[in-house]
C-alpha positions as CSV (number, residue, x, y, z in Angstrom):
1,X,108.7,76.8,-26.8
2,X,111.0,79.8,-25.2
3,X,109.9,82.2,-22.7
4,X,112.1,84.8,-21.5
5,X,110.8,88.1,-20.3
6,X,111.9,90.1,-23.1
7,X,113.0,90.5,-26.7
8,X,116.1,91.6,-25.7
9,X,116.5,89.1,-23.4
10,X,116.0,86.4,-26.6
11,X,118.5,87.9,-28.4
12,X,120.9,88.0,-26.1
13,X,120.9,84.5,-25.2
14,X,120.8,83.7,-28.6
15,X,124.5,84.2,-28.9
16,X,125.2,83.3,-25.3
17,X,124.2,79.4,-26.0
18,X,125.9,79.6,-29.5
19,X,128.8,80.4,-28.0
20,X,128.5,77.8,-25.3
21,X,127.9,75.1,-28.0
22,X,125.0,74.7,-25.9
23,X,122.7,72.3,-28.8
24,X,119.3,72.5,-27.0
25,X,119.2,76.2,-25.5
26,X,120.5,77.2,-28.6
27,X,117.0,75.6,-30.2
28,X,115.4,76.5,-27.0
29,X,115.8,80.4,-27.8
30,X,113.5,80.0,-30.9
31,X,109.9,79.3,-31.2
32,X,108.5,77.3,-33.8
33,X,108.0,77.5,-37.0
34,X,111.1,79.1,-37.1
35,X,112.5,80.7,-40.3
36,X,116.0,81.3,-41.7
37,X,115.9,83.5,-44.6
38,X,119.1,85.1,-46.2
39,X,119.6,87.9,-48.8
40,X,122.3,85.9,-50.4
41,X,121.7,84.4,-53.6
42,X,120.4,80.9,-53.9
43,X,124.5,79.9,-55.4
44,X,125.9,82.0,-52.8
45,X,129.2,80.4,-51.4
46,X,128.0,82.6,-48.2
47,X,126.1,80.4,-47.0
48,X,126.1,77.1,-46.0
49,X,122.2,76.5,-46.3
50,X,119.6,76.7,-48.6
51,X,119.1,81.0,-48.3
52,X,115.2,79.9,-47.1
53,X,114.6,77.2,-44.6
54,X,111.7,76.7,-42.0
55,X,111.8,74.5,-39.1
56,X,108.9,73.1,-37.5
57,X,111.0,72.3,-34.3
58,X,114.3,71.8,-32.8
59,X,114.9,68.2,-34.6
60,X,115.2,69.8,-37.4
61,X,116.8,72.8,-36.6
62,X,119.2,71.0,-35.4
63,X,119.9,68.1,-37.9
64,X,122.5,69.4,-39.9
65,X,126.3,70.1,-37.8
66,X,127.0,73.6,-37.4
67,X,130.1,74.3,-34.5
68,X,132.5,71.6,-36.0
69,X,132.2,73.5,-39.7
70,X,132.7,76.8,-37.8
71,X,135.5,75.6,-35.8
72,X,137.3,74.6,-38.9
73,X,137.5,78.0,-39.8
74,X,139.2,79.1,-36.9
75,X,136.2,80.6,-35.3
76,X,136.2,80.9,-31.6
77,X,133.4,83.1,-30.4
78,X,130.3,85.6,-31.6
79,X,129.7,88.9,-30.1
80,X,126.5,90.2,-30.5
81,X,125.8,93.8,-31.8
82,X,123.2,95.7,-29.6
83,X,120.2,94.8,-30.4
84,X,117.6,98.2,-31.6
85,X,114.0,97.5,-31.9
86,X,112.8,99.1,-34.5
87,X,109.3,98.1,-34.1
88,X,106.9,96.3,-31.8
89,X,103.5,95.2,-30.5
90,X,102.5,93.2,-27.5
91,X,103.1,90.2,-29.1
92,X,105.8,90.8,-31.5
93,X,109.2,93.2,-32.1
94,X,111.8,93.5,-34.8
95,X,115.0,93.4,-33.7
96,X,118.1,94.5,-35.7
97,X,120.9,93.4,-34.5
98,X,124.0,90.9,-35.9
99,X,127.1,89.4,-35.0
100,X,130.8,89.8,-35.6
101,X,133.0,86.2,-35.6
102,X,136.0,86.3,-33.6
103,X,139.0,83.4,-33.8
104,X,140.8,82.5,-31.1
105,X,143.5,85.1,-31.1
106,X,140.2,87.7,-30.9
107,X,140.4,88.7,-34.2
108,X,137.7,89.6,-36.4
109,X,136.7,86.8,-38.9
110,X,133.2,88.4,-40.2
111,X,130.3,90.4,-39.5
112,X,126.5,90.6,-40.4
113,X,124.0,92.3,-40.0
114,X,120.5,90.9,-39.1
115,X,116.8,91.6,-38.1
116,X,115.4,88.7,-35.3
117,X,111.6,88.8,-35.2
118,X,110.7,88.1,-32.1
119,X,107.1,87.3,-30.8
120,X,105.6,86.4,-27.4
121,X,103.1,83.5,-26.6
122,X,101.6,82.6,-22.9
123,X,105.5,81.4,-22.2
124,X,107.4,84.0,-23.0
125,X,109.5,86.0,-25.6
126,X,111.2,83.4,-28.5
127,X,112.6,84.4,-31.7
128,X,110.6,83.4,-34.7
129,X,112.8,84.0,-37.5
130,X,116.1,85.6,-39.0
131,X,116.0,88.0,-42.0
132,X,119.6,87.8,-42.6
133,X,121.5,90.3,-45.3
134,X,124.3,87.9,-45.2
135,X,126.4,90.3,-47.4
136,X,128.0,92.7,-44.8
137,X,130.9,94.1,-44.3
138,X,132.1,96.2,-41.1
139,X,133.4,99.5,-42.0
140,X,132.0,99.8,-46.1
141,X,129.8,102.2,-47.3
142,X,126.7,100.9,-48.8
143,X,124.8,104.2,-49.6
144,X,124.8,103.2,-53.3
145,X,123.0,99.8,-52.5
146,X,120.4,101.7,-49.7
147,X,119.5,104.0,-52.6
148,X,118.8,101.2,-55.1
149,X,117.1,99.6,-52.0
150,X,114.9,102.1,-51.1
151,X,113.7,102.5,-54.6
152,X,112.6,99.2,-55.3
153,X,110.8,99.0,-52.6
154,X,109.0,102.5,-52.9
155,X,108.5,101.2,-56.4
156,X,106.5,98.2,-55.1
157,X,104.5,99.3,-52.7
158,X,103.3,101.8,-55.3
159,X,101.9,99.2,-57.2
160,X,99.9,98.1,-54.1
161,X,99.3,101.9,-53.4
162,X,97.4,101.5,-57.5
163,X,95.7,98.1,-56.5
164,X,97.7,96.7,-59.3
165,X,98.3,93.6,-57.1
166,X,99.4,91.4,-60.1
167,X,102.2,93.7,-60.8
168,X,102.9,93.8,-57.1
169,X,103.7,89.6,-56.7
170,X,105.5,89.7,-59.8
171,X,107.9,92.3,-58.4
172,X,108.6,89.9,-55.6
173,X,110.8,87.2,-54.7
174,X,109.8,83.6,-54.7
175,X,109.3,82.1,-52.7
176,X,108.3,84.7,-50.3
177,X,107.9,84.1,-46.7
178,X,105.4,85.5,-44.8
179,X,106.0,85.6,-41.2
180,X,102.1,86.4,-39.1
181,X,100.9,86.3,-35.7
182,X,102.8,84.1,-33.0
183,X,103.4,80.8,-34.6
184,X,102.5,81.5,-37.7
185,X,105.1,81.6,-40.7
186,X,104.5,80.1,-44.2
187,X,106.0,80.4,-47.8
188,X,104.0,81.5,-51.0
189,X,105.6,79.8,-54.1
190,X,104.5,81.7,-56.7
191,X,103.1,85.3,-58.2
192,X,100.0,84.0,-59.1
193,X,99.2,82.2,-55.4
194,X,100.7,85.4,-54.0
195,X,97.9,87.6,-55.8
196,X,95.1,84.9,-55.1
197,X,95.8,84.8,-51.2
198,X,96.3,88.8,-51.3
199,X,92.8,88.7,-52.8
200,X,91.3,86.2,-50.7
201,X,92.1,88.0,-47.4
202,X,91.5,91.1,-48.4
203,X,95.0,92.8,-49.2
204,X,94.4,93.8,-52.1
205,X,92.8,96.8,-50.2
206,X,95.5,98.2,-48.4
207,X,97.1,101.6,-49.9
208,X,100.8,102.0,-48.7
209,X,101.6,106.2,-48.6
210,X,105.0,107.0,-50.2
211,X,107.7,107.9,-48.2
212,X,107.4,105.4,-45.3
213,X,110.3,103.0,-46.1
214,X,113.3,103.3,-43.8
215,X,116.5,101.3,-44.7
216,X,117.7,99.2,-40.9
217,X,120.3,97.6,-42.2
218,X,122.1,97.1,-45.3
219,X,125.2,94.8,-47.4
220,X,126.1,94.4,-50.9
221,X,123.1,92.2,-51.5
222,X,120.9,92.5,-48.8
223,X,118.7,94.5,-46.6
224,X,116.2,95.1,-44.0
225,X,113.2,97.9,-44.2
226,X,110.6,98.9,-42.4
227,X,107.6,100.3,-43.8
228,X,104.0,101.3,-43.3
229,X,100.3,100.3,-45.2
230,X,97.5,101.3,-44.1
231,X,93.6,99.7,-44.0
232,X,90.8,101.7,-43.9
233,X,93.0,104.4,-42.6
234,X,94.8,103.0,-39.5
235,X,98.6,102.6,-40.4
236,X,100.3,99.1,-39.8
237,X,103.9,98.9,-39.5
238,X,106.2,96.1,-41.6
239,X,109.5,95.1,-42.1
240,X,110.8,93.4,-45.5
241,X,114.0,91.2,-46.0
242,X,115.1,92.7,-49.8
243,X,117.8,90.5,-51.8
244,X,119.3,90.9,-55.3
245,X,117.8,88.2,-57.3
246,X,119.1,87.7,-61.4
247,X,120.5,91.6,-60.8
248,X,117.2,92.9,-59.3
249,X,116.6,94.3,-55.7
250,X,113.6,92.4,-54.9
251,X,111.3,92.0,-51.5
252,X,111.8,88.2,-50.3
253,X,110.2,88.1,-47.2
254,X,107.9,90.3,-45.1
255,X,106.5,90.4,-41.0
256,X,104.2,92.7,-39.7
257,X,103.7,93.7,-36.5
């Protein structure tokens, strides 16, 4: 399990032991579960992986090769971008940050633009998951797809805001990852098991005021928002992974904090 003193310091040495081709730090930087979800659509070319993967440790994380692919592109090195925390607890912050892909003549390859959550157990600060927009381009203009961005999201979390929570898990994206406390990240297949464990722990109560949503970071198909609900009055803060799925922006994965 990692443990450094910081979420900051996580991130950071999630690129350093990239870079290094350093196999077991690299998996040592994450704590487990550990989830990998992209924005990019399931036939994306972008990426390499299934867009949705959990790991239940470094085995796996680490079963499929990953530098000798990257190599063959030419790619020499990642910089990371510096990292903003756009929210946090004691035990958990969202960090949006990214990477730009450098080849050996130190020129740019590609960029993107990514939220680490991060979360802290007795050991230390580890980086639970990835919501990767995996569409991103240094130096475009994306205010078209923020806008469309912000409105399907305001537009679901009205339907939560009118209890409609059937409405609300069919405007998502399956399968959804949730990613809790510390340790805890699962996947929710369906609309109707969505609604049924909404129901069953009591989220069906939560009213989410308008105006809340806040784009972090944004591509062509992909993006990351915060966001606020409250319950019974006192306001929790959330971040959502939103993807274009069949033409629609949709919410595909969610952490609060």
């Amino acid at each position: 399990m990692a443990g450094y003193e910081s979420p900051e310091a996580a991130y950071f040495a999630f690129l350093d032991t990239f870079n290094a081709r350093d196999a077991d730090g690299w998996a040592g930087v994450n704590s487990w579960p550990h989830a990998r979800v992209s924005a990019a659509a399931p036939d994306s070319s972008v990426h390499w992986r299934p867009p949705t993967r959990i790991f239940a440790n470094a085995e796996e994380y680490l079963s499929a090769p990953l530098w000798e692919e990257l190599e063959a592109t030419g790619w020499a090195r990642s910089e990371p971008t510096p990292p903003r925390i756009v929210q946090s607890s004691d035990l958990k912050a969202h960090i949006a940050g990214g990477w730009t892909r450098y080849d050996a003549d130190d020129k740019p390859m590609a960029s993107n633009r990514v939220v680490y959550v991060a979360t802290r157990t007795d050991e230390g600060w580890g980086l639970q998951a990835q919501l990767k927009t995996d569409s991103y381009v240094d130096g475009r203009d994306y205010s078209e797809e923020e806008q469309a961005v912000l409105e399907a999201v305001e537009s679901a979390l009205a339907l939560l805001d009118a209890r409609q929570v059937d409405a609300y898990a069919e405007a998502l994206a399956y399968p959804f990852t949730l990613i809790g406390p510390p340790s805890v990240v699962f996947q929710i297949g369906s609309a109707a098991e969505m609604a049924a464990a909404m129901r069953s722990v009591g989220d069906d109560q939560l009213d989410a005021p308008a105006g809340s949503v806040e784009i972090v970071n944004c591509g062509e198909s992909g993006a990351n928002v915060t966001f606020q609900v409250e319950r019974d009055g006192v306001a929790q803060e959330a971040l959502a992974l939103v993807g274009v799925r069949r033409g629609v922006w949709r919410v595909i994965a969610i952490s609060g904090v």
